[in-house]
VMD Tcl script that draws the C-alpha trace (Angstrom):
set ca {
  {-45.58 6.16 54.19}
  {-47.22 9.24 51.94}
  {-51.09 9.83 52.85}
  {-53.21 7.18 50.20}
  {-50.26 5.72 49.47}
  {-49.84 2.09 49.51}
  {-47.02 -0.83 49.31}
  {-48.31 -3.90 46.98}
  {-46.57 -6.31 45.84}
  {-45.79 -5.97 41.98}
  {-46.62 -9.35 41.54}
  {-50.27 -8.21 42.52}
  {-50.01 -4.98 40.19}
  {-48.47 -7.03 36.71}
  {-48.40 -10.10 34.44}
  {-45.75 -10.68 32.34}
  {-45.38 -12.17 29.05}
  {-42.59 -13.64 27.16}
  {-41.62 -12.87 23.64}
  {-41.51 -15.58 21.09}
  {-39.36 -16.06 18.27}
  {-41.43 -15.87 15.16}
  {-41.32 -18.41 12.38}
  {-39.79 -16.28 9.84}
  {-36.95 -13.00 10.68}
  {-36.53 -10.90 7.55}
  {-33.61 -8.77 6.77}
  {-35.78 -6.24 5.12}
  {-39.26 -4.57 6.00}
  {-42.56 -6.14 3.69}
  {-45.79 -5.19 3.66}
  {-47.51 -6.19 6.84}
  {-44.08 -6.83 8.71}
  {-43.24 -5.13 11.99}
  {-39.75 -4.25 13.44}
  {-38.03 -7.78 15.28}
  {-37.60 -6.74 18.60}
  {-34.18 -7.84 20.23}
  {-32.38 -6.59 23.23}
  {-29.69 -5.36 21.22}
  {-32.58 -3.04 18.60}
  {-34.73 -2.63 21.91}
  {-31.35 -0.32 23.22}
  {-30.13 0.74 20.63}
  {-33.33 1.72 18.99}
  {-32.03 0.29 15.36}
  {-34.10 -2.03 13.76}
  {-32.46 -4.22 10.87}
  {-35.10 -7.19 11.14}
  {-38.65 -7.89 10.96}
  {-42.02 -10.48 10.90}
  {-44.93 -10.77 10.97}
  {-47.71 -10.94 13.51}
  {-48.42 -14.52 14.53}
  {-50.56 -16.56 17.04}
  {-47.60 -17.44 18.55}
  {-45.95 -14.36 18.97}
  {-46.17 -11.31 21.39}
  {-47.16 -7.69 20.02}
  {-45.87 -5.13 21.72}
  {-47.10 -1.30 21.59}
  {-45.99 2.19 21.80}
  {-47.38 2.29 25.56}
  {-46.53 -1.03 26.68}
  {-43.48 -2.02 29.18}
  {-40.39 -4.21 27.75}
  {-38.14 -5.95 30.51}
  {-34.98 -7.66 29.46}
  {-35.53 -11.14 31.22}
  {-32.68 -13.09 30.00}
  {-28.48 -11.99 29.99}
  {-26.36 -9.29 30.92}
  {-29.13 -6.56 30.77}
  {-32.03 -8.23 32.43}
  {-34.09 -6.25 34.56}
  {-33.49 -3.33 32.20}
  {-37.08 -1.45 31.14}
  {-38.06 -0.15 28.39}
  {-41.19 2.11 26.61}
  {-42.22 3.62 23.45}
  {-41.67 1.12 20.92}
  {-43.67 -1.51 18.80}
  {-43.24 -4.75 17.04}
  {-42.73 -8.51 17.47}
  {-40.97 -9.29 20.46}
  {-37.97 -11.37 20.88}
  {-37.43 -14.50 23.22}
  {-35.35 -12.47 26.04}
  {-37.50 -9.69 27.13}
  {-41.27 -9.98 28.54}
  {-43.98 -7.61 28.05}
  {-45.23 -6.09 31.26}
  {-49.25 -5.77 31.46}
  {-51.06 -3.82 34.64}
  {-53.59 -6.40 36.52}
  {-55.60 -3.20 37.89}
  {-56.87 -0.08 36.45}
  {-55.59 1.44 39.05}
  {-51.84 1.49 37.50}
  {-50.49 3.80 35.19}
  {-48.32 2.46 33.06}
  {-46.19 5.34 32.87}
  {-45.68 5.71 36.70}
  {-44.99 1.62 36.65}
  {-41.96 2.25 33.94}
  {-40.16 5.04 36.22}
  {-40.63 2.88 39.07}
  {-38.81 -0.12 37.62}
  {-36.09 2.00 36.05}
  {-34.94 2.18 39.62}
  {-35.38 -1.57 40.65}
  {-32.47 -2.21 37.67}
  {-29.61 -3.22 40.15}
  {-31.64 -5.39 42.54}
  {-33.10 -7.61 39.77}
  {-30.17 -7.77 37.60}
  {-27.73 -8.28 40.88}
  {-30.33 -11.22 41.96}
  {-30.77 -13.18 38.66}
  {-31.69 -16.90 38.56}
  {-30.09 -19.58 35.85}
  {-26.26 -21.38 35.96}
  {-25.56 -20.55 32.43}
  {-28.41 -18.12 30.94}
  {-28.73 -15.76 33.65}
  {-32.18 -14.08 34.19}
  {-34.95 -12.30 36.29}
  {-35.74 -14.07 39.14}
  {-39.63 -14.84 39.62}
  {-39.10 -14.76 42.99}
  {-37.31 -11.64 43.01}
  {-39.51 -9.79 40.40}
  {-42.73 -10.83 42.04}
  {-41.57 -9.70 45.46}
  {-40.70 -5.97 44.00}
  {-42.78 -3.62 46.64}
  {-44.46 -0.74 44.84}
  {-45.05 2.15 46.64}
  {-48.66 3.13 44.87}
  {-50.36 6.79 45.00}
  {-53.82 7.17 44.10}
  {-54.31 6.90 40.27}
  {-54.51 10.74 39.61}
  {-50.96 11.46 41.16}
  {-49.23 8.22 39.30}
  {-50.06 10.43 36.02}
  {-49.38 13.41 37.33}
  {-45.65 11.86 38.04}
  {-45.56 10.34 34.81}
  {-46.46 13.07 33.15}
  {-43.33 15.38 34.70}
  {-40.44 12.01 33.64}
  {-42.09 12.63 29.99}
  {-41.57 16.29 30.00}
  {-38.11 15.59 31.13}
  {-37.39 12.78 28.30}
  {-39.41 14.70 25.58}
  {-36.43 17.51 26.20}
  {-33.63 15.20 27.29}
  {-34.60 13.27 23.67}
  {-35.01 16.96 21.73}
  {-31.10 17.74 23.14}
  {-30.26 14.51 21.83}
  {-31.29 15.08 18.33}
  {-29.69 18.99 18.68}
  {-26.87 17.06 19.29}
  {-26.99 14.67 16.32}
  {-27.51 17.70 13.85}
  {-24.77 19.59 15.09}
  {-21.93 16.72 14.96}
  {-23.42 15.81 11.42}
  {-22.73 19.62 10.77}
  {-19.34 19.41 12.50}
  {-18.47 16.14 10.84}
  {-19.53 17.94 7.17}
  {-17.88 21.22 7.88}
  {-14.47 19.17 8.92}
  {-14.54 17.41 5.51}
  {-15.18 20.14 3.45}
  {-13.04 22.70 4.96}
  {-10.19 20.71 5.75}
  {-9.81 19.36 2.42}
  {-11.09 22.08 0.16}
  {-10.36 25.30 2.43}
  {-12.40 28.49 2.32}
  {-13.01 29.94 -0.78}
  {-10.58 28.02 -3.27}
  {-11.49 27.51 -7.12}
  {-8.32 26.12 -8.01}
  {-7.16 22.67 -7.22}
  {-4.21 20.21 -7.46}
  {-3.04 16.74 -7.35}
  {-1.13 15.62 -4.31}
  {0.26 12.25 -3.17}
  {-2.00 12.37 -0.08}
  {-5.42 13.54 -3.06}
  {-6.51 16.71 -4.16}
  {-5.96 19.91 -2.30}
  {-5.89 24.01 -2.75}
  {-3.02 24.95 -5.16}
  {-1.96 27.34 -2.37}
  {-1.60 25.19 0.24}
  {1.16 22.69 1.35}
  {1.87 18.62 2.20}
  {3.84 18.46 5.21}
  {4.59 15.80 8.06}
  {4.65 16.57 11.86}
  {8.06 16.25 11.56}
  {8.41 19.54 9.08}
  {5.73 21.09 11.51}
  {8.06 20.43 14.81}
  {10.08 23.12 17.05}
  {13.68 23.78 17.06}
  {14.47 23.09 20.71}
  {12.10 20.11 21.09}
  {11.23 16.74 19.20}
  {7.97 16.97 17.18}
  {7.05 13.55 18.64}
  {7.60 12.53 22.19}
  {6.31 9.33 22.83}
  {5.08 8.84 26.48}
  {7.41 7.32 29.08}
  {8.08 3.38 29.33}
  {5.79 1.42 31.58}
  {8.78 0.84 34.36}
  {8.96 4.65 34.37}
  {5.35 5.34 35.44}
  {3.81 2.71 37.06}
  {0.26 2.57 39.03}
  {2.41 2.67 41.97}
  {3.72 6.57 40.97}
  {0.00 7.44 41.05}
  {-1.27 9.86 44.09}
  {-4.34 11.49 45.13}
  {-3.05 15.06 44.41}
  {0.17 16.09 42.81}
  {0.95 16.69 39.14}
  {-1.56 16.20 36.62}
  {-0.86 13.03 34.22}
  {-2.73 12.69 31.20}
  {-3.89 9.75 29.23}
  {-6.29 8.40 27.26}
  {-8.95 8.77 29.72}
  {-8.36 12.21 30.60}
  {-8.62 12.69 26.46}
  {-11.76 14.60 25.82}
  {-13.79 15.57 22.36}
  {-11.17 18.16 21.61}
  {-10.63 18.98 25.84}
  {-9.24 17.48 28.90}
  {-11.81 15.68 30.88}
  {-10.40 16.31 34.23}
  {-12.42 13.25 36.08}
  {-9.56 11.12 33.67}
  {-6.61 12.45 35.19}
  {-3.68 10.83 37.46}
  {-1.27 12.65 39.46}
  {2.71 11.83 40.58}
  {4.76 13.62 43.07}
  {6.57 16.78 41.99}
  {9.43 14.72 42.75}
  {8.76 11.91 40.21}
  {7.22 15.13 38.31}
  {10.79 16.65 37.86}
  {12.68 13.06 37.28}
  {10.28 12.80 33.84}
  {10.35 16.37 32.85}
  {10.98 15.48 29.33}
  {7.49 14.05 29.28}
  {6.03 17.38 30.55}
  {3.65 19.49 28.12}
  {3.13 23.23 27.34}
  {0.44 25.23 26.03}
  {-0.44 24.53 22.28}
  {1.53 21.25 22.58}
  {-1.14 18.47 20.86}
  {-1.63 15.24 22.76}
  {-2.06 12.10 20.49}
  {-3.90 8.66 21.53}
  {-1.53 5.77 20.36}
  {-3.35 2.73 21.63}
  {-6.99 1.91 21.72}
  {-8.84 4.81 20.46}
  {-5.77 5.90 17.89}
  {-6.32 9.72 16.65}
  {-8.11 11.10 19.81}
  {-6.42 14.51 20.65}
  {-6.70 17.58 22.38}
  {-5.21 20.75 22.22}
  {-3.22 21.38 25.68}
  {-4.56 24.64 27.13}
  {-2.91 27.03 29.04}
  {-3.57 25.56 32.88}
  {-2.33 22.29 31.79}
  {1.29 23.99 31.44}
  {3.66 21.51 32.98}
  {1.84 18.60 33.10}
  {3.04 15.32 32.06}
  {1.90 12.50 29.56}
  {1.54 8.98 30.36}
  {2.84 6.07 28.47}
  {-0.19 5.55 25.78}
  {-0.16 9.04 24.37}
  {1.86 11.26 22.20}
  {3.35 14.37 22.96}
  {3.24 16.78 19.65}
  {5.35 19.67 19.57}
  {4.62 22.22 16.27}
  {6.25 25.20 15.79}
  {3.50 27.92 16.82}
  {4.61 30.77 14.89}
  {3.48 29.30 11.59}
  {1.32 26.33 12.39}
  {-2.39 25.99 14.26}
  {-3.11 23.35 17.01}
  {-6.53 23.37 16.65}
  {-6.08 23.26 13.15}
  {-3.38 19.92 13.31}
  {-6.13 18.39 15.82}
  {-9.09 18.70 13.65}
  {-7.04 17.08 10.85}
  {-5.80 14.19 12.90}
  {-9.53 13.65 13.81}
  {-11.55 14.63 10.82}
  {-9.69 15.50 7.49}
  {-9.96 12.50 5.32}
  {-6.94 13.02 3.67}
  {-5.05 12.32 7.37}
  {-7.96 9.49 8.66}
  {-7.16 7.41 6.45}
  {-2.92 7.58 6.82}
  {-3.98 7.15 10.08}
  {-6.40 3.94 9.45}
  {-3.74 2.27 6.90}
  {-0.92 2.63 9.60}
  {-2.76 0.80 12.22}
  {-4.20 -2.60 12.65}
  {-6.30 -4.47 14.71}
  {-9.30 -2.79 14.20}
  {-7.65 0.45 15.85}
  {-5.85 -1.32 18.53}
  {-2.31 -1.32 17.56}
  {0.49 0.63 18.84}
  {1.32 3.39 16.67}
  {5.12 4.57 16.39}
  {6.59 7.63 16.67}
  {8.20 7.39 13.14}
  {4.96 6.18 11.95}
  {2.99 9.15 13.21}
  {6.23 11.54 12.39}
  {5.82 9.95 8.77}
  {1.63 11.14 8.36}
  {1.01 14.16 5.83}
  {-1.12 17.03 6.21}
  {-2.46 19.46 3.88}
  {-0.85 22.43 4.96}
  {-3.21 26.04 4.07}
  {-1.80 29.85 5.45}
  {-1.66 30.25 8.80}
  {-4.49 32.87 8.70}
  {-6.43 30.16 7.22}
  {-5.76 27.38 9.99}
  {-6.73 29.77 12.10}
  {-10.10 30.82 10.42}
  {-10.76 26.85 9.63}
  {-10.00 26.18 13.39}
  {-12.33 28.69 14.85}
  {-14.98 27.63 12.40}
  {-15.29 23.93 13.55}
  {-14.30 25.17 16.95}
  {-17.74 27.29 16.77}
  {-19.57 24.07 15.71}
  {-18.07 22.03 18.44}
  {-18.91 24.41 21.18}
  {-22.26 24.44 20.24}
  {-22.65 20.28 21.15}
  {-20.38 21.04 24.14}
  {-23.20 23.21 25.68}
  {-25.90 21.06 24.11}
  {-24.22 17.91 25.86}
  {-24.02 20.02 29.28}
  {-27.35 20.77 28.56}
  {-28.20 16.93 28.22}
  {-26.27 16.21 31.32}
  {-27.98 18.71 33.73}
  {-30.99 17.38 32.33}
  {-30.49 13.59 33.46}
  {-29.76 15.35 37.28}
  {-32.47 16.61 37.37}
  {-34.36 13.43 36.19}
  {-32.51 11.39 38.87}
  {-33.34 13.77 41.77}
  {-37.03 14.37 40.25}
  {-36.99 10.44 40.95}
  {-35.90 9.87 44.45}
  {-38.79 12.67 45.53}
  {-41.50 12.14 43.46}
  {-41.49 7.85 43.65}
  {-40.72 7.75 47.34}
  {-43.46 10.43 47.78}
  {-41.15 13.28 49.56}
  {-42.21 15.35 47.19}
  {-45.94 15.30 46.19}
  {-47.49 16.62 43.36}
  {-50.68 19.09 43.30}
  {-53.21 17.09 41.15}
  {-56.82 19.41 40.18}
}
mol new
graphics top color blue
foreach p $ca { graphics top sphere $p radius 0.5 }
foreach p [lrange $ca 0 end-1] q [lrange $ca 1 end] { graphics top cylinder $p $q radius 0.2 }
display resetview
């Protein structure tokens, strides 16, 4: 154990107490109201309801610690909001002045799979009292808790700056794609289409007026009894799917593989450079682009292969359409069902029109967005190497492998 470090027992460091359902839960903020505070506005940080202070109920601060006591997230911790809270969560009150309540938080963010693996109740499942008041604590000295605390907020202050980077940029993105995909670049002069208004200059085509000579403009992936889980290796020949379906890039932690033997038995499946690969189940209208090391790879049964003839049409243009141009969204909304989850056909998606500019333009319109979505790319990286570091910052600093100078 660290020098002037100490185990206690959190029972002997907090008191809990539960939130209360007011007597009255407004849809919309008055005078004197304060947010509602349920698990589902407590994560997601959207609050739609509100009341008022009562006897009976439990105010919760800016500084103070949240648990989720009751279903699927209990256990989870929280900080850094106020209101009224809600039945299922308790607020989390230090019994000493020696506890900061900042050091606390951190240390329970770790102690999430213990006390939501060990929860008590047959039907409402929830903390254990047991389990929660046994929760050893590994305590420095006062000065070093805020010292620790004090590096996780740095962290979050930047990990929640990225976050907002990253909101303003894919409200740019999502702007830019509207504008420019409907409007163009530099257009005063408009017309009528069956699909809305677009540039006089530019074109309504389907996929299928898009697709290659030698090759279908649609290839829908192969049937289930062609590629089963059972194909699947370790290594082999890439297999994309919906997984392995990126914003706009292949996310190669998604990817399967097959045998270059079962490889070569579905080479009409395979892709090439430029080809577009289409989500027809679940998430219908995710794409990417295929780039040039994916060359040979194959599709699996829930996407579609699109082939477009490259000498006069833009991937990344066709892409940003299928995912952002609300002249194509909402073909692509009115041919499916079931809130997205329907299969979509091949002669349904051969059958969806796109505004249709130069190819100089795709190209400019493409790089455009393409400059926009790079930008939250790195930003998300960014946002990523950030949480590592938060994670390792944790094992060193709360076990005390690490200590901290404190003046």
């Amino acid at each position: 154990m660290p020098k002037r470090w100490h185990l206690v027992r959190l029972a002997d460091l907090v008191g809990y107490e539960k939130g209360n359902r007011p007597s009255e839960v407004h849809e919309d903020g008055q005078p004197g109201m304060l947010p509602y505070l349920t698990v589902k506005s407590i994560r997601s940080s959207r609050f739609n309801q509100w009341a008022r202070d009562e006897e009976d109920t439990t105010r919760v601060h800016r500084d103070d610690i949240i648990m989720i006591w009751d279903g699927f997230y209990s256990g989870s911790v929280f900080t850094g909001v106020s209101g009224i809270l809600g039945s299922t969560a308790v607020k989390l009150t230090p019994k000493r002045t020696d506890v900061d309540k900042g050091f606390l938080y951190n240390f329970l963010t770790t102690r999430f799979k213990e006390l939501n693996s060990k929860t008590a109740g047959m039907y409402l499942k929830h903390v254990s009292k047991s389990v929660f008041e046994s929760l050893g604590v590994l305590l420095p000295p006062l000065p070093e808790q805020r010292k620790i605390a004090a590096i996780f907020s740095t962290v979050d202050d930047a990990i929640q700056k990225t976050d907002e980077i990253i909101a303003k940029t894919q409200q740019l993105k999502k702007g830019l794609m509207q504008r420019l995909l409907t409007k163009g670049i530099g257009h005063t002069k408009f017309k009528q289409t069956e699909i809305g208004k677009i540039p006089e200059e530019w074109k309504v085509l389907s996929i299928s007026e898009m697709g290659e000579k030698d090759r279908p403009a649609v290839k829908t992936g192969p049937f289930g009894t062609q590629l089963k889980t059972e194909h699947f290796r370790a290594t082999g020949v890439p297999v994309l799917n919906i997984a392995s379906l990126g914003d706009g890039k292949v996310e190669a932690s998604g990817l399967f593989y097959v045998s270059e033997d079962k490889a070569r038995e579905l080479a009409e499946y395979k892709v090439r450079p430029g080809d577009l690969v289409f989500s027809r189940v679940a998430e219908v209208g995710r794409s990417i682009v295929v780039p040039p090391e994916a060359d040979g790879w194959m599709i699996s049964s829930n996407l579609f292969r699109i082939s477009i003839s490259l000498d006069l049409f833009d991937p990344g243009f066709l892409m940003f359409s299928l995912t952002g141009s609300p002249l194509v969204t909402k073909q692509v909304f009115m041919l499916t069902a079931d809130a997205g989850r329907e299969i979509v056909n091949s002669t349904v998606l051969g059958s969806i029109r796109f505004p249709i500019p130069s190819l100089d333009e795709q190209k400019r319109i493409a790089a455009i967005i393409q400059t926009v979505q790079s930008k939250v790319e790195t930003e998300i990286t960014h946002r990523k190497e950030l949480e590592k570091l938060r994670r390792g910052l944790m094992r060193v600093l709360l076990s005390g492998t690490l200590r901290v100078r404190v003046s």
